[in-house]
KOLMI-276817 format. One line per 4 residues: number of its first residue (from 1); for each residue y, x, z of C-alpha. Coordinates in steps of 0.02 Angstrom, whole numbers, plus 50000, padded with zeros to 5 digits. Each point is the difference from the previous one (the first is absolute). Layout:
N
NUM) Y/X/Z; ...
// end
This chain:
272
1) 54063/54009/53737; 49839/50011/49846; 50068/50149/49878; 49893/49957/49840
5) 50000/50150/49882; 49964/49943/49814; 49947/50143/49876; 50103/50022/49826
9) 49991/50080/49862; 50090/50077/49834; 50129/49891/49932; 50002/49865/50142
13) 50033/50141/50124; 50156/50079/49904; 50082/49834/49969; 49999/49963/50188
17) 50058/50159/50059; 50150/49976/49873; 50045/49828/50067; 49998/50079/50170
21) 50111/50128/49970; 50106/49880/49906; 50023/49876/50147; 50022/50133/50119
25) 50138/50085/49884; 50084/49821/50028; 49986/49954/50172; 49974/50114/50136
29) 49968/50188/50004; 49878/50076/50093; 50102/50149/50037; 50136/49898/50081
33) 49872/49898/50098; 49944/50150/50061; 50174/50078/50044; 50049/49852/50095
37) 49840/50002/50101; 50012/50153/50032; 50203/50003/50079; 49930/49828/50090
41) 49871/50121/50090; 50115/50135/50035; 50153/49884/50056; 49867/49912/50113
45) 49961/50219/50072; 50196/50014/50032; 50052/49828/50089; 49963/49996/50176
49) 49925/49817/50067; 50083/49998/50188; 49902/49846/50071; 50128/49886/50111
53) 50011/50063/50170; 49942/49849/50109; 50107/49860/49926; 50152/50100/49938
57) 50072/49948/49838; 49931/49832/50056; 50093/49843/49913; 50016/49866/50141
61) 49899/49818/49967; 49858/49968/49871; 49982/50116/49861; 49843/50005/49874
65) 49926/49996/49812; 49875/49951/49884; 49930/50084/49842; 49854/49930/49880
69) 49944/50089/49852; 49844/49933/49881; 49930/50053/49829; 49865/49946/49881
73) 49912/50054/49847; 49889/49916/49895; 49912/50069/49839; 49910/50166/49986
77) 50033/50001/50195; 50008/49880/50133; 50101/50018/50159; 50090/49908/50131
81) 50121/50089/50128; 50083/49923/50139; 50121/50083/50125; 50104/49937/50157
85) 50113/50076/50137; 50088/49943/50114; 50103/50070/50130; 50111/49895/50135
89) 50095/50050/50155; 50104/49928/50137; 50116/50118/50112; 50124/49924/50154
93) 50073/50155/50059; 49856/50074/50079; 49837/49937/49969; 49963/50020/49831
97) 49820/49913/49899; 49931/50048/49843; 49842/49931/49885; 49955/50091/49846
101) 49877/49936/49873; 49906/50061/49855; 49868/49885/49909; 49934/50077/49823
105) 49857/49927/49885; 49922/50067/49852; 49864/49911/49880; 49917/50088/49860
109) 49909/49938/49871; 49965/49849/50135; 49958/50097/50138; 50097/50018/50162
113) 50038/50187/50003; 50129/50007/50132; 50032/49847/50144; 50098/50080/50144
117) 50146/49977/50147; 50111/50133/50082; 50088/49908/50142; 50122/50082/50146
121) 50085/49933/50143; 50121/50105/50095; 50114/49959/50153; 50135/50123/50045
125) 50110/50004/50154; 50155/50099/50038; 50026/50077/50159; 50150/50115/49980
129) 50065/50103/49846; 49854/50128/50032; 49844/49893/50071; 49927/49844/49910
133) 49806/49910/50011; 49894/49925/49887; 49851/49922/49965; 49874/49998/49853
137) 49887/49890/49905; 49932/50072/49834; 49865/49975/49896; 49909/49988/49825
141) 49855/49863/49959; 49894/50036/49826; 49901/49842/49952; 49941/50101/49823
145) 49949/50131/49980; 49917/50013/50179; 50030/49856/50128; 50095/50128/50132
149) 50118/50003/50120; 50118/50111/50075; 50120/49946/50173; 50109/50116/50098
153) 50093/49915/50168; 50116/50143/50072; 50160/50012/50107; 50106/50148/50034
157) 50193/50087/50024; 50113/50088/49904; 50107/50113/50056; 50148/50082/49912
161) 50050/50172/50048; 50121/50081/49878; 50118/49886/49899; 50145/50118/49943
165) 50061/49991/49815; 49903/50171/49946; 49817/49970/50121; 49917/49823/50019
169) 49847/50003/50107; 49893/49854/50062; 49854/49987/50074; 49850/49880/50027
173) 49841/49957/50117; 49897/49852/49992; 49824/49953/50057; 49906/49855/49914
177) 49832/49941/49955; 49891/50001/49848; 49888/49888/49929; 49934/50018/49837
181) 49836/49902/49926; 49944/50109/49838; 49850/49896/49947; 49903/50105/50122
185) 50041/50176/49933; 50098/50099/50170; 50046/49838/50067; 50168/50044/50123
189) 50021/49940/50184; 50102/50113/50064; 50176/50030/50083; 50121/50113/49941
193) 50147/50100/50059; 50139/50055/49837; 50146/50125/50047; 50120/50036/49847
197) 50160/50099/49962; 50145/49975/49882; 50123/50171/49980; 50138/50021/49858
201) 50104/50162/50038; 50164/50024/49862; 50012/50175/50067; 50141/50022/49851
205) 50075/49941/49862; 49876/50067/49887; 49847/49984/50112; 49896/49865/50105
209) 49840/50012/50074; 49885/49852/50042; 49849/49966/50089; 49883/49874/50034
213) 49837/49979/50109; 49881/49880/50048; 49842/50012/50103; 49886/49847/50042
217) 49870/50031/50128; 49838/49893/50049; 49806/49998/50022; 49970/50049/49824
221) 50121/50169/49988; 50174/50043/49974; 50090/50019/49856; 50159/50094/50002
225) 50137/49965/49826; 50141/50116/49983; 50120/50009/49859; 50115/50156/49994
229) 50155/49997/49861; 50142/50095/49958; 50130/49970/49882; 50122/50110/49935
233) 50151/49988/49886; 50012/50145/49915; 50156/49970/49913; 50091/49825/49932
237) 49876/50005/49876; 49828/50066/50067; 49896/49936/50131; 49848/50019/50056
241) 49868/49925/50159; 49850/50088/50046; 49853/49891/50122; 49849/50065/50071
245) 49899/49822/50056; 49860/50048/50132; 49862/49873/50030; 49884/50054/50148
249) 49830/49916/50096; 49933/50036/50126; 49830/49908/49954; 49987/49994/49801
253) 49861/49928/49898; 49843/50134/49958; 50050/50113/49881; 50179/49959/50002
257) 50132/50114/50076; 50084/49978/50156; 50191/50057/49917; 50063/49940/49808
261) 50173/50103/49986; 50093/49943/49808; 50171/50117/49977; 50138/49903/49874
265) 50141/50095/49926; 50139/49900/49917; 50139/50086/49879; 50149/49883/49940
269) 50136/50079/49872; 50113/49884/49950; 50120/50039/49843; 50126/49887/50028
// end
């Protein structure tokens, strides 16, 4: 988006900070926007995203949605935003077929600042209550800024091994291939092999541990993602979660370290 900054001065300045403050007294408050943003981020630290285990939870027969969102200014400014998703599925018991996707484009001040697709295709098969397939078809295509693409093609197994009320813990392996045209910058033809690991340990009432890690191998290096939490209820009214997020390559970038580490705390006290 163009920011234009216009210069003001004496009277014109002091009459437009006043209206400002007067429409913000009357509509929203900054402080509250702030506040609400702020418990969004920190319920977002607490609740725990379990994907589905192969198809469990699974509603039998076709199942989907659409969403389009678009916005336009004219005047000082002028934009044009267009968003679409769409996400369908189809499930008979035990094979199970998803497509995801994700179209976005952005115009500003008539040129195309943002033209781009995010598709996914996924078939899942059960084989028991611990053991299911799948296969993968994922990618993203940018027509603006750069004309670039990026495909992935994999296939792997899950496998579950604890599933008790208090420990869940799945597992994955896949191999696939990678294509990846980047308008001749590290252009990727390459295969791949992913392992990944889902934990969530309630080891008491007041205490549950969870940890996830992925690490995608290939021609280019490894990269190894593992996201340690624990949240603890202090009492009925305090709570808090604590994350340390490691990031770690084997083959970064010159002059860019190998390991990024970012520690959260989150504190909740609620009065009521």
């Amino acid at each position: 988006m163009t920011l234009k900054t216009f210069l003001l001065t004496g009277t014109a300045t002091a009459l437009l900070a006043t209206s400002a403050v007067a429409q913000t007294a009357l509509t929203a408050s900054g402080a509250e926007d702030r506040i609400d943003t702020l418990n969004e981020s920190i319920t977002d630290d607490f609740e725990r995203d379990f994907e589905p285990f192969g198809n469990e939870g699974r509603a039998l027969g076709f199942t989907g949605s659409m969403a389009l969102q678009a916005n336009a200014t004219s005047g000082n400014t002028e934009t044009r935003n267009l968003g679409i998703g769409a996400n369908f599925g189809y499930y008979d018991g035990t094979n199970g077929y998803e497509l995801q996707l994700s179209y976005q484009f952005s115009e500003d001040e008539g040129d195309v600042s943002e033209d781009s697709l995010l598709y996914e295709l996924e078939y899942t098969r059960d084989f028991s209550s611990a053991y299911y397939g799948f296969a993968k078809l994922q990618g993203t295509v940018d027509s603006f800024p750069s004309d670039t693409s990026d495909n992935f093609l994999g296939a792997g197994i899950g496998y579950r091994i604890y599933n008790t009320r208090d420990i869940q813990w799945d597992v994955q392996a896949g191999v696939g291939y990678r294509v990846a045209d980047l308008n001749g910058v590290d252009d990727l033809d390459e295969g791949a092999l992913a392992l990944s690991s889902s934990y969530y340990n309630q080891i008491n009432e007041s205490l549950a541990l969870t940890m996830d890690t992925d690490v995608i191998g290939s021609e280019s290096g490894t990269r190894i993602f593992n996201d340690l939490g624990v949240n603890v209820s202090m009492t009925e009214t305090l709570a808090l979660r604590t994350s340390l997020i490691t990031e770690f390559d084997t083959d970064p970038a010159p002059g860019v370290e190998d390991t990024d580490n970012a520690l959260g705390v989150s504190l909740v006290y609620n009065f009521n």
